[in-house]
N, C-alpha and C positions, 0 to 999 in steps of 0.2 A: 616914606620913600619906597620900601618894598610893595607895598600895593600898589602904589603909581606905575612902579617897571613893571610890575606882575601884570596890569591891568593893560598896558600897552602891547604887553608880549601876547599874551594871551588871545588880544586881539585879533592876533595875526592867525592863531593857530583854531580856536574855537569852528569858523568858517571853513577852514579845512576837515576839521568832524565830523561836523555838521553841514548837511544841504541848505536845509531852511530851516529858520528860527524864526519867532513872530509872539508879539504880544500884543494884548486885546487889553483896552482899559487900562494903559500904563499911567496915565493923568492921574488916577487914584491914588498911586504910588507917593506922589509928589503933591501932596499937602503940608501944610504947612507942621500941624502937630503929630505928636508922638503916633506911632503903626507897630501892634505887634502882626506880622505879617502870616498869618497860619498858612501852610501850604501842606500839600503831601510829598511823599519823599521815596520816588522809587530809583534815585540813580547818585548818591551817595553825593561826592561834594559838586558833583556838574549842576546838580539842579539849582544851588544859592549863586553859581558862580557866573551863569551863562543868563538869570537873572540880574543881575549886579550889569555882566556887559550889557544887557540890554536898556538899562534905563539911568545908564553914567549919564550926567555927572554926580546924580544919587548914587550915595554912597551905602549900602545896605550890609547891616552884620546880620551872623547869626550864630544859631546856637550848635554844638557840634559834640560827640561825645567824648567825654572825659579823657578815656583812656588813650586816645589818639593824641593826645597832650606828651609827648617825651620828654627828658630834659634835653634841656639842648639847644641846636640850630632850631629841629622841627617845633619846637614850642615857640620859640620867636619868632619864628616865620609866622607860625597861624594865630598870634596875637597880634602881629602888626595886621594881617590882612583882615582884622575885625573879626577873627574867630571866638568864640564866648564858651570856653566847656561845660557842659551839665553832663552828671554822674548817673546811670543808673544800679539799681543795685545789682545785675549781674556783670557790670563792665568793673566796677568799682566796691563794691561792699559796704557795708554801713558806713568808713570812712569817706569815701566817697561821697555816699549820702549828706554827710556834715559840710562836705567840703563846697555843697549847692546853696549853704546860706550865703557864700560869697559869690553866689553865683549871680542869686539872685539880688543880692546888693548892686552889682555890676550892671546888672537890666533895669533896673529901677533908675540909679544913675543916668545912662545912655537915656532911656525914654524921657525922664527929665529934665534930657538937652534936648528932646523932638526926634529921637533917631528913628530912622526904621531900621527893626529888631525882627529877623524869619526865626519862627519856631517850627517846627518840624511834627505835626498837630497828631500825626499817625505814632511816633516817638520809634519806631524804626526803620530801617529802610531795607525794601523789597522790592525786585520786581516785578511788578502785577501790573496790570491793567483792569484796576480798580482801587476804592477808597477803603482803606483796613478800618475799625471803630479808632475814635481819637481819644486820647489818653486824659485823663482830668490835669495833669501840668501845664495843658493849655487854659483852662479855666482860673485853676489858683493864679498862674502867672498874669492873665488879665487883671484878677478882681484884687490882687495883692499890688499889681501894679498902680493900677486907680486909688488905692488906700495911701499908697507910699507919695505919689507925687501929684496927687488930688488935681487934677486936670482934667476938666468934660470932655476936651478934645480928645481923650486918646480914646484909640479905634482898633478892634482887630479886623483885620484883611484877607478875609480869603482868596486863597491863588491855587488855583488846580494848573498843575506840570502834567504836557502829555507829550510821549514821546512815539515817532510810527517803530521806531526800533533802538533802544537807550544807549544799547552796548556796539550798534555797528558803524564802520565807518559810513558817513554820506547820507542819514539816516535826517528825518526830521524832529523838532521842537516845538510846541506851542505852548504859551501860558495866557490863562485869562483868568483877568482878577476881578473877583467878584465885589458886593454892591457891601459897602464897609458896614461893621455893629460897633455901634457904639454903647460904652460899656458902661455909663452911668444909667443907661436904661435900664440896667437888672440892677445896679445897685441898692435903691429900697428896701426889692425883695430879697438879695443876697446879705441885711444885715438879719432880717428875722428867720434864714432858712437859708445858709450857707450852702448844705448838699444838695439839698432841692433846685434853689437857686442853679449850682453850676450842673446840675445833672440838664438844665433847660437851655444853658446857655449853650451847653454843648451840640445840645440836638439842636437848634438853632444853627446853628454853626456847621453843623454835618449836613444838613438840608441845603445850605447856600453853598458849599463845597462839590457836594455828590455832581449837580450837573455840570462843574466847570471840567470834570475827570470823566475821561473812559473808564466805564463801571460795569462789568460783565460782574453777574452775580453769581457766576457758577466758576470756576477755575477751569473745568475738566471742557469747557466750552470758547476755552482762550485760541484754541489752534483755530477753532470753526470762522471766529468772527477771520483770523487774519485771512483765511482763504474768500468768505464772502468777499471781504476787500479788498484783493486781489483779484477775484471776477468780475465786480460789480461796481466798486468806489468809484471808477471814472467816468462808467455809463450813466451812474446815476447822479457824479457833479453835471454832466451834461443834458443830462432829461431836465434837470433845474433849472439850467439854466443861472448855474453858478461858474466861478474861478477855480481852476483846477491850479492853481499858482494862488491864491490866496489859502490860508491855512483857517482862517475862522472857517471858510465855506468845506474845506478838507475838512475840520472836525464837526462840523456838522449834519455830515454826511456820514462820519464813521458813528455818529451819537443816532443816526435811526438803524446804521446795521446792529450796531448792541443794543437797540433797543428791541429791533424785532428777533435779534437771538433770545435773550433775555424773556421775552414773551411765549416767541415760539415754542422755547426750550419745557416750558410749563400745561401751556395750554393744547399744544400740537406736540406732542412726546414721540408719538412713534414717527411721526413723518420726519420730524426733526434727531429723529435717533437714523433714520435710514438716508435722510443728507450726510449724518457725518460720516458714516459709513461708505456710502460712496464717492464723497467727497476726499476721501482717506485713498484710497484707490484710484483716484484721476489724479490726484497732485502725486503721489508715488509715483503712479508713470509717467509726469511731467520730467519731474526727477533723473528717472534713471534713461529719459530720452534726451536727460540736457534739454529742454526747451520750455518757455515761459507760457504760462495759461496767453498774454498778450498776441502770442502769435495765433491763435485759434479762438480769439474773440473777432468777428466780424465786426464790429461795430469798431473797434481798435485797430483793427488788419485790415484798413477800406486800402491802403498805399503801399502795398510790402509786393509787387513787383518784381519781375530779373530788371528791369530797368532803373529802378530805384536800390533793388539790392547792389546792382554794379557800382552805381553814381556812390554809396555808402563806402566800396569797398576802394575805388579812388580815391576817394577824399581820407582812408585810413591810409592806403598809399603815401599820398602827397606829402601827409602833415606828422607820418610816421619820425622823420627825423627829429620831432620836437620831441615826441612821445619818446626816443631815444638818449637826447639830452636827459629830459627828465629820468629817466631810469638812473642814468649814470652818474647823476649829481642825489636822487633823491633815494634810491630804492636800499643802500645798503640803510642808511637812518630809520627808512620804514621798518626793512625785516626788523633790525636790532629792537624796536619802540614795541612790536606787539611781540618779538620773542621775552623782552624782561619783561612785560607788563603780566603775560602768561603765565612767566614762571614765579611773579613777585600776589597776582591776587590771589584770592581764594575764596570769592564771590563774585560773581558776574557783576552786580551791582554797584563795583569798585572799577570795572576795564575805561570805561571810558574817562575816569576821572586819575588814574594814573597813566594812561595812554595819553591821556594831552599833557599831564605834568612830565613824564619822562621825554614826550615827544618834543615838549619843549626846549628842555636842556641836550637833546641829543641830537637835533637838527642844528641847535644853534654852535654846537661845538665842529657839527658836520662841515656849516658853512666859515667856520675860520678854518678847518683843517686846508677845505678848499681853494680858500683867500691866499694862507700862506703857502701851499702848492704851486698855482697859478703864480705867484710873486714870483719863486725861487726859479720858474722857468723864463717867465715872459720878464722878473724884474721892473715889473710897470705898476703901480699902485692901480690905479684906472684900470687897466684894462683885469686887471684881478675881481678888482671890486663888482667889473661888469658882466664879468663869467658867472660871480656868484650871483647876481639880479639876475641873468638869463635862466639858472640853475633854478631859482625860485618860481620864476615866471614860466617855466616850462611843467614843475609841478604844480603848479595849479592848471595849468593846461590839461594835464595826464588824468588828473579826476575826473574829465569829462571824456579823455577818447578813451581809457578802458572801459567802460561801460557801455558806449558806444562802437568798442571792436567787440563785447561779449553778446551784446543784441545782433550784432553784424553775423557772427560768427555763429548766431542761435538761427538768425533769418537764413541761412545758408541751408544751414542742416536741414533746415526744414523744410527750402525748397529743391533740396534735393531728394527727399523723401517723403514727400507728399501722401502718395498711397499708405505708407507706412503708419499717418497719423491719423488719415478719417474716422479708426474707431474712436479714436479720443476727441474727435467734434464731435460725435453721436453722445459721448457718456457728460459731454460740458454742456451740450444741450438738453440734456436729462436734468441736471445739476441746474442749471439757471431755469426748467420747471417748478422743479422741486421749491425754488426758491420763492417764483413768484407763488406759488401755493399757500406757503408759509405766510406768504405778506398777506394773501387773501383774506379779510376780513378780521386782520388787526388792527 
């Protein structure tokens, strides 16, 4: 019963986080026999959950750590919604430890009804954009599972989670699950050479994982790709001749900028040391001019006009009173959801998965406060109930004109100040040299 209301509420609010969500190869998901589902894990519980909404009416558990287990409400809650805890030894202790043989009874159990089971292959969660080495718990957990409930069917699944930004509102998701292993294949070999065995299965397993993830192999090189694709991602969905609204074709596009970072970074060091360098110094002055690299990409600024900036600045006019509704009904919910959520994490890797869980319950107490407000003046069941529909429906509206009055409000500036910014098309046209140089003869 709690997963059912969770999974319906959830519903409502997931799409409000997030822009775009998409998954590649969901069919896979929804076979008949047992899936332990390996994925990587860089956004703590949003990643099994927003999984889960995408491919209801499958029902997917998974594995979560230990110590998050309280007594209490929170342990019932995240037992009923198919949470499975496993212990490590720094969350939990060697009791802890002990307390994994029921763990792993519990997973043997579940797969030997056919469930699909996410394990979490990297065994921590960070934000990176890339694959951490995976942990051997995914290996025993396979080959102990095949021992326990002797079924050729069961398969591990790899699933790479990419997200364009994990922790911010309006941000994107993509997951694509890769081509299944099935685990009686290394069986043979893992009775005469158990370590061997899972040492293969693992690199097997990291090889079919690595290209479903954004994989920058350097850390110190994370800020570079975001800005390559933020100058270049849409020119170059467009040079393809690809869907800048399809997210396979979006991450296909971000999988050759890291690939030619990645390259670059090795085989062209200095030129690629003097991009980020001056790439460090154009996005600075974007910054502190308030204005988006977008507005001084030509290829992107063929329509930005006083005739089109006006027509923008009407239509924020016109439609402003909705944007005001919505303020009034939604904005104190807002502040309150990222002011606890701030003061409640203590890893970034936790915001958006407490931000939709508080947002959840703090919108929805928002909307009875306002229900029986409305009642106590108008006395009208109906038209209460319709204030708060309108309330609703004017925030969902607001996620599209604030972003929409802050490009407005960026096109302004900047055609107000024109002269002000030619140096900064000189240094972007430097920068999109520099770049195509890089790709030369990768």
């Amino acid at each position: 019963m709690i997963w059912h209301l969770l999974r319906y509420w959830v519903t409502f609010f997931i799409p409000v986080f997030y822009k775009r969500i998409g998954i590649k190869n969901k069919e896979r998901l929804l076979v008949k026999g047992p899936v332990i589902v390996a994925m990587n894990h860089p956004n703590a519980f949003t990643d099994p959950i927003i999984i889960t909404y995408l491919t209801h009416p499958l029902r997917l558990k998974y594995l979560a750590r230990g110590d998050a287990f309280k007594p209490g409400v929170v342990s019932l809650i995240l037992e009923q919604i198919g949470i499975v805890p496993i212990f490590r030894i720094q969350d939990g202790g060697k009791e802890g430890l002990m307390k994994n043989e029921e763990t792993y009874r519990r997973v043997y159990h579940l797969l030997k009804r056919n469930s699909k089971l996410i394990i979490f292959a990297e065994g921590l969660c960070i934000q990176e954009r890339r694959l951490r080495p995976l942990k051997k718990g995914v290996a025993r957990m396979a080959f102990g599972a095949y021992e326990n409930i002797q079924n050729d069917e069961l398969i591990v699944l790899p699933v790479g989670v990419n997200y364009s930004m994990p922790h911010q509102l309006r941000s994107d998701i993509f997951y694509q699950v890769g081509e299944p292993i099935l685990v009686k294949d290394y069986i043979e070999e893992y009775q005469k050479n158990p370590a061997k065995t899972a040492n293969v299965f693992l690199k097997d397993l990291e090889d079919q994982l690595k290209p479903l993830v954004t994989h920058i192999n350097d850390k110190n090189n994370d800020q570079a790709v975001l800005w390559i694709e933020e100058m270049c991602k849409k020119d170059w969905i467009k040079a393809e001749k690809l869907n800048p609204n399809n997210l396979e074709h979006d991450f296909i596009i971000t999988q050759k900028i890291t690939s030619l970072v990645n390259t670059a970074a090795v085989q062209k060091e200095t030129q690629w040391l003097t991009f980020k360098e001056e790439a460090k110094k154009y996005f600075d002055a974007l910054q502190k001019n308030k204005i988006t690299d977008t507005l001084l990409n030509p290829l992107q600024n063929k329509f930005t006009g006083f005739g089109l900036l006006m027509l923008r600045i009407i239509l924020l006019l016109i439609t402003s009173p909705i944007y005001l509704v919505a303020l009034i009904g939604n904005f104190v919910p807002l502040f309150l959801t990222d002011y606890f959520t701030k003061k409640i994490i203590k890893f970034i890797e936790f915001y958006s998965s407490i931000a939709i869980a508080l947002g959840m319950l703090i919108f929805l107490l928002n909307y009875l406060l306002l229900y029986f407000i409305m009642h106590a003046i108008t006395h009208h069941a109906l038209y209460s109930i319709g204030i708060c529909v309108l309330s609703v429906l004017a925030g969902f509206f607001a996620l599209y004109y604030h972003p929409f009055y802050k490009k407005t409000m960026a096109m302004w500036h900047f055609s107000m100040h024109k002269e002000k910014f030619a140096d900064l098309k000189i240094q972007r046209e430097k920068l999109i040299t520099l770049i195509n140089n890089l790709k030369a003869g990768l």
